[in-house]
Chimera marker file (.cmm) of the C-alpha trace (Angstrom):
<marker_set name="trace">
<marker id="1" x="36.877" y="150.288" z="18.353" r="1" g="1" b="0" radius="0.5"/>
<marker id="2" x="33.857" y="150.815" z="20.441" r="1" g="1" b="0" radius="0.5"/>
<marker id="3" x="32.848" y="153.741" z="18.316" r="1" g="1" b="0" radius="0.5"/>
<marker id="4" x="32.797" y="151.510" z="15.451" r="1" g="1" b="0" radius="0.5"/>
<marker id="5" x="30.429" y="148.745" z="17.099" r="1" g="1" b="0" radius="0.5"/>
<marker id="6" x="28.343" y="151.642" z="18.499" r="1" g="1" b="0" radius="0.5"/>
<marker id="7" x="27.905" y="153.113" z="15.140" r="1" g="1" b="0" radius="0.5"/>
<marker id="8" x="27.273" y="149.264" z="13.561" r="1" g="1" b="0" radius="0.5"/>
<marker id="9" x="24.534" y="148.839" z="16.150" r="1" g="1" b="0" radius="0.5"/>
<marker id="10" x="22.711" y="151.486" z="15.425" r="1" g="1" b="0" radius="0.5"/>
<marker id="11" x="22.831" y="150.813" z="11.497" r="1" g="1" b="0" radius="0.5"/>
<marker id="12" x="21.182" y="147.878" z="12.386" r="1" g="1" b="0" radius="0.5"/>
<marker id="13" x="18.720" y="149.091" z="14.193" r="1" g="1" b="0" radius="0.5"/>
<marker id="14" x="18.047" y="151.581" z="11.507" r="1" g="1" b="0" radius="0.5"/>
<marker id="15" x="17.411" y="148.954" z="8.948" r="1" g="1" b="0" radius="0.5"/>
<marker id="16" x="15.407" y="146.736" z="11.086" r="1" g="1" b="0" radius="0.5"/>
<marker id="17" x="12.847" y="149.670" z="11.504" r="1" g="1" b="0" radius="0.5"/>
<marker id="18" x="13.038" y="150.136" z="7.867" r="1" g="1" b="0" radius="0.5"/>
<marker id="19" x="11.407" y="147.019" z="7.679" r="1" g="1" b="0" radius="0.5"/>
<marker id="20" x="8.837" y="147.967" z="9.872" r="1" g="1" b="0" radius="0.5"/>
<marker id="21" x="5.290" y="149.366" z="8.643" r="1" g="1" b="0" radius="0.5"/>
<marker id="22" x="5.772" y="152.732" z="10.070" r="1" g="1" b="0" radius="0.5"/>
<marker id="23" x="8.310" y="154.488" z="10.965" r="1" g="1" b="0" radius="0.5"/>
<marker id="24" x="9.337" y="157.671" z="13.043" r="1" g="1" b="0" radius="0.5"/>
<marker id="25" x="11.344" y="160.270" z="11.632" r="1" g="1" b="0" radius="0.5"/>
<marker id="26" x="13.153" y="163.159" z="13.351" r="1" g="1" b="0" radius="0.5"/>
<marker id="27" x="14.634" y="165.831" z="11.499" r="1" g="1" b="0" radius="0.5"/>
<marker id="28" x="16.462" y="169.057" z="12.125" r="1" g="1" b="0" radius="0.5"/>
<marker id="29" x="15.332" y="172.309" z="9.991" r="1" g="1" b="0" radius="0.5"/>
<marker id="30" x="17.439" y="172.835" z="7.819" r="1" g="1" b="0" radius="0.5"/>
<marker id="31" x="17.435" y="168.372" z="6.455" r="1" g="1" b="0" radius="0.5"/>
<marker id="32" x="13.844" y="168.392" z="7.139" r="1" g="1" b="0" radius="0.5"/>
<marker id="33" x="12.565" y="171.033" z="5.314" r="1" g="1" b="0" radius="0.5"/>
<marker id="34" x="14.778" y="170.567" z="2.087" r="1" g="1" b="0" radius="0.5"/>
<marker id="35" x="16.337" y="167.015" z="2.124" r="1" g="1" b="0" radius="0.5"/>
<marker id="36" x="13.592" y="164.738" z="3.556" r="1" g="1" b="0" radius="0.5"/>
<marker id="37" x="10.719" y="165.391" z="1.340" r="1" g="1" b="0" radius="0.5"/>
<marker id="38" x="11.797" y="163.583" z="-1.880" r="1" g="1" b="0" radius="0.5"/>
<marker id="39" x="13.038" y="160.936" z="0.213" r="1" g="1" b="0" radius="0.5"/>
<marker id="40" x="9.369" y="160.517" z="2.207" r="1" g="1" b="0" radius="0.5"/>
<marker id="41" x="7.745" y="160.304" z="-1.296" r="1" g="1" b="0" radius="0.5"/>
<marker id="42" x="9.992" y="157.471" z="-2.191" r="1" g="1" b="0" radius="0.5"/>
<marker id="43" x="9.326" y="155.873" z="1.069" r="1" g="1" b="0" radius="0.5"/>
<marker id="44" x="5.584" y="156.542" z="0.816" r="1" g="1" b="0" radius="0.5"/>
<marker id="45" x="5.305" y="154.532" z="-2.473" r="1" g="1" b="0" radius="0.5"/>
<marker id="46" x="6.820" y="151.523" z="-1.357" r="1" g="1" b="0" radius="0.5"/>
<marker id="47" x="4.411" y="149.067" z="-0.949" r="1" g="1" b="0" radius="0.5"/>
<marker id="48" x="2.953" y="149.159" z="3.569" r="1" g="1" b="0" radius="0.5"/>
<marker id="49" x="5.430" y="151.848" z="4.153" r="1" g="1" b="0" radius="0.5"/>
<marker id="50" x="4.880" y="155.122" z="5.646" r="1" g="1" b="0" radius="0.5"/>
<marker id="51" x="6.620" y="157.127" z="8.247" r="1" g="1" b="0" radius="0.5"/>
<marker id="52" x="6.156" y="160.367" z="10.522" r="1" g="1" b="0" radius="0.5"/>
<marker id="53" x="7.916" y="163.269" z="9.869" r="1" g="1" b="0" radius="0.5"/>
<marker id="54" x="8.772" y="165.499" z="13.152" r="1" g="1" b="0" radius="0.5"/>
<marker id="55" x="10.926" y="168.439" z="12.270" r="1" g="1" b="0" radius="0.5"/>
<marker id="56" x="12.811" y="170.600" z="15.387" r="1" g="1" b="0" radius="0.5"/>
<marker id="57" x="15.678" y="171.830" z="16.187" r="1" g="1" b="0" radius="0.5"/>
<marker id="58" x="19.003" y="170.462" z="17.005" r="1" g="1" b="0" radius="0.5"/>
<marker id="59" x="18.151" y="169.726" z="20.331" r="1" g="1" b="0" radius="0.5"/>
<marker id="60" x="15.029" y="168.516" z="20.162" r="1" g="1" b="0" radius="0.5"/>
<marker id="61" x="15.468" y="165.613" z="17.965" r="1" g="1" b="0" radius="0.5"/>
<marker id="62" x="18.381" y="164.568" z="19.925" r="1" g="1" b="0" radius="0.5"/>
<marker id="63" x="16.291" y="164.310" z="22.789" r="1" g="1" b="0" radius="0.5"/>
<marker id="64" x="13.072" y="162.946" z="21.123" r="1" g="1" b="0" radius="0.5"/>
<marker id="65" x="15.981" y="159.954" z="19.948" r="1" g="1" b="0" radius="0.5"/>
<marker id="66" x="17.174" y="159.429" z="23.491" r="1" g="1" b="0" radius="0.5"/>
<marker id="67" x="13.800" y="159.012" z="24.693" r="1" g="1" b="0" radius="0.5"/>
<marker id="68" x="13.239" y="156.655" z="21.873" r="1" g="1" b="0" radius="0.5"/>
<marker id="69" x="10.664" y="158.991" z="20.491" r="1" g="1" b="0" radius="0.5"/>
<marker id="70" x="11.839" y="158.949" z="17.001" r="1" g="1" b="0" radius="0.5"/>
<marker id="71" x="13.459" y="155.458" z="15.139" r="1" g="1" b="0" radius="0.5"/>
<marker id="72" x="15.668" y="157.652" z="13.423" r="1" g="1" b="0" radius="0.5"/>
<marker id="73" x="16.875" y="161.371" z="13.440" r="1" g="1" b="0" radius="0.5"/>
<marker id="74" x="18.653" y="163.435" z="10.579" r="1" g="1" b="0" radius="0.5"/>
<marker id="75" x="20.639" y="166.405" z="12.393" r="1" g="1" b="0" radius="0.5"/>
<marker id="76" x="23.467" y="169.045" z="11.549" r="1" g="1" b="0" radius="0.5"/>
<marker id="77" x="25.492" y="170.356" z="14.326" r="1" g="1" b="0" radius="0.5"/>
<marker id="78" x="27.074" y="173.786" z="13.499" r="1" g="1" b="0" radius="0.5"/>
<marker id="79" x="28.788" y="173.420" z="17.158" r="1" g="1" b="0" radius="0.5"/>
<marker id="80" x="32.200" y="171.771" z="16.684" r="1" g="1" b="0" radius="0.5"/>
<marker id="81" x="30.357" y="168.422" z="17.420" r="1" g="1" b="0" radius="0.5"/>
<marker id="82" x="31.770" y="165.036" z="16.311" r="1" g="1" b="0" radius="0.5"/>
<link id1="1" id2="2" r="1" g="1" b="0" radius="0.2"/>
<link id1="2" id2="3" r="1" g="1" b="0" radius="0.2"/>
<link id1="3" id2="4" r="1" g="1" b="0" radius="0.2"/>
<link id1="4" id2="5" r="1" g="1" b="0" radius="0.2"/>
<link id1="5" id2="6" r="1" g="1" b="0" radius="0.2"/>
<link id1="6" id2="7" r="1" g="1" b="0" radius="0.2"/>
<link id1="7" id2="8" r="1" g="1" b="0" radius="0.2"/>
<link id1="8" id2="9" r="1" g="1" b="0" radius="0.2"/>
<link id1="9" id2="10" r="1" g="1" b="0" radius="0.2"/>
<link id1="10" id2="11" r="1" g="1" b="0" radius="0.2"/>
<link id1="11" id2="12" r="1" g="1" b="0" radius="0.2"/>
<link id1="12" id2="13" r="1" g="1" b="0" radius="0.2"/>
<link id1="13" id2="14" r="1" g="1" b="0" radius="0.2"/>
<link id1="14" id2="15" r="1" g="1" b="0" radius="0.2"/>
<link id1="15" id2="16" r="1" g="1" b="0" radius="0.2"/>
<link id1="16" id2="17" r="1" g="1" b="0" radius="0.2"/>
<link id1="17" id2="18" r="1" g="1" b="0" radius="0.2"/>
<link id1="18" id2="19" r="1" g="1" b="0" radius="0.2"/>
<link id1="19" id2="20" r="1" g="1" b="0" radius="0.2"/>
<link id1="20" id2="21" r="1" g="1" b="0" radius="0.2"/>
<link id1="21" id2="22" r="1" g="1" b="0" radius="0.2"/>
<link id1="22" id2="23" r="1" g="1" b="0" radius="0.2"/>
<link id1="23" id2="24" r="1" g="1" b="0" radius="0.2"/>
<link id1="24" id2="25" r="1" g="1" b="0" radius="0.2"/>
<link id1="25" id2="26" r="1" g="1" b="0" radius="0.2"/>
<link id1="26" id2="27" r="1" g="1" b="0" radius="0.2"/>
<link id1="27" id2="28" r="1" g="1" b="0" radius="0.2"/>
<link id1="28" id2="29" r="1" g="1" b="0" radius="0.2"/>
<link id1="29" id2="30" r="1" g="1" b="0" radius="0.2"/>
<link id1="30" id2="31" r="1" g="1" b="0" radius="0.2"/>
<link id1="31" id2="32" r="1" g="1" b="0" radius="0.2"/>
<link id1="32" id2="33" r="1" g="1" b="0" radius="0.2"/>
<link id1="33" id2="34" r="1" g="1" b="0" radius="0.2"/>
<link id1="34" id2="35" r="1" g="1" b="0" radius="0.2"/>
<link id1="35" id2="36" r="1" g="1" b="0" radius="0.2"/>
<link id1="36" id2="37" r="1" g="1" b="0" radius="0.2"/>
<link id1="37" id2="38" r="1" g="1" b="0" radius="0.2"/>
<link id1="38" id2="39" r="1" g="1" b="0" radius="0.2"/>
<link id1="39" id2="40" r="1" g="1" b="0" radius="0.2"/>
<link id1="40" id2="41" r="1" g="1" b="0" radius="0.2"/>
<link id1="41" id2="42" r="1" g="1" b="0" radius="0.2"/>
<link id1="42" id2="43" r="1" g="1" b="0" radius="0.2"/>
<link id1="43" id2="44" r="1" g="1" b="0" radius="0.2"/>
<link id1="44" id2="45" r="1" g="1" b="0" radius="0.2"/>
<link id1="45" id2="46" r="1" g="1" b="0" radius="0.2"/>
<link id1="46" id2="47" r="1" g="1" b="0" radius="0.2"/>
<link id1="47" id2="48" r="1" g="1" b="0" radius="0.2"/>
<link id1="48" id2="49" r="1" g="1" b="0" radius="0.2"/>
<link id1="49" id2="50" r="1" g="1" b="0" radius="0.2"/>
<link id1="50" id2="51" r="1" g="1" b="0" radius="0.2"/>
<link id1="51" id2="52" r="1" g="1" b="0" radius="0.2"/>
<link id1="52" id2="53" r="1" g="1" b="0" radius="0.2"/>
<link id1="53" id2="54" r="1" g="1" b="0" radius="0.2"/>
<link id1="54" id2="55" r="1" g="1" b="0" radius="0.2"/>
<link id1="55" id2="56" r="1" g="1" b="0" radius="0.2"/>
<link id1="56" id2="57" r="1" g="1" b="0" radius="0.2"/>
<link id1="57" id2="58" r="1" g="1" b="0" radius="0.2"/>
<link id1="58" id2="59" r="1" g="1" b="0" radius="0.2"/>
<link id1="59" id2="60" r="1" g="1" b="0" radius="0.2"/>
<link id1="60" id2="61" r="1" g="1" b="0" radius="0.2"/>
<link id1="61" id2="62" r="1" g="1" b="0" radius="0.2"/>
<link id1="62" id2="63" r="1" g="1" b="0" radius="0.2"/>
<link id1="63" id2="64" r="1" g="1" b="0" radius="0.2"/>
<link id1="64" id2="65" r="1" g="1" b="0" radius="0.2"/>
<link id1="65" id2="66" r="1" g="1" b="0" radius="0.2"/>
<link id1="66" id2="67" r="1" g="1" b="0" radius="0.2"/>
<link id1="67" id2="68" r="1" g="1" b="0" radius="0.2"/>
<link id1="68" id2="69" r="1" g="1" b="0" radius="0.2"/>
<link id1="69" id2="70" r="1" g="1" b="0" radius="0.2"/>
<link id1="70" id2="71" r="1" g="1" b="0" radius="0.2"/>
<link id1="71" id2="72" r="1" g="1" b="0" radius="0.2"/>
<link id1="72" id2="73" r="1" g="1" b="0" radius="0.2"/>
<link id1="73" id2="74" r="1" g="1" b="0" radius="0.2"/>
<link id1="74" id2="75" r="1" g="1" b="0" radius="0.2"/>
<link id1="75" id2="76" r="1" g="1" b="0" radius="0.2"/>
<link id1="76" id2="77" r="1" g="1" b="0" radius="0.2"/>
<link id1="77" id2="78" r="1" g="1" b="0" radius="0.2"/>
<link id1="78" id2="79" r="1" g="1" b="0" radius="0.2"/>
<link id1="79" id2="80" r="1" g="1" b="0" radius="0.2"/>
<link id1="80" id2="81" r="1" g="1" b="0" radius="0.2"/>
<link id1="81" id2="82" r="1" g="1" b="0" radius="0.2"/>
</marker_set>
């Protein structure tokens, strides 16, 4: 159960930067580089939106999230992570 309330937490704190003006985006390679740009072009029409793409490895977005760097990171893990 406290994975579940972990993981509701953080949607919530995903949409309430939504709402926000401008947002920071981290994004591994691999997401970044293919996934994210059609979604950024959505994001950049709608009306006072706009957000900051960083792009990095694994790793590095992890960290740039712990330290609160980035509102929101997009990762794969090809590690046997959960």
């Amino acid at each position: 159960m406290p994975f579940a309330k972990s993981l509701l937490t953080v949607s919530a704190r995903a949409f309430d930067r939504l709402h926000m003006e401008q947002i920071q985006l981290g994004a591994s390679s691999n997401i970044g580089i293919y996934l994210m740009p059609e979604h950024l072009k959505r994001l950049h029409g709608a009306k006072g939106r706009s957000a900051n793409l960083v792009i990095a490895s694994n790793l590095e977005i992890l960290e740039k999230l712990q330290r609160k760097e980035v509102d929101l990171a997009f990762m794969e893990w090809w590690d046997g992570r959960n």
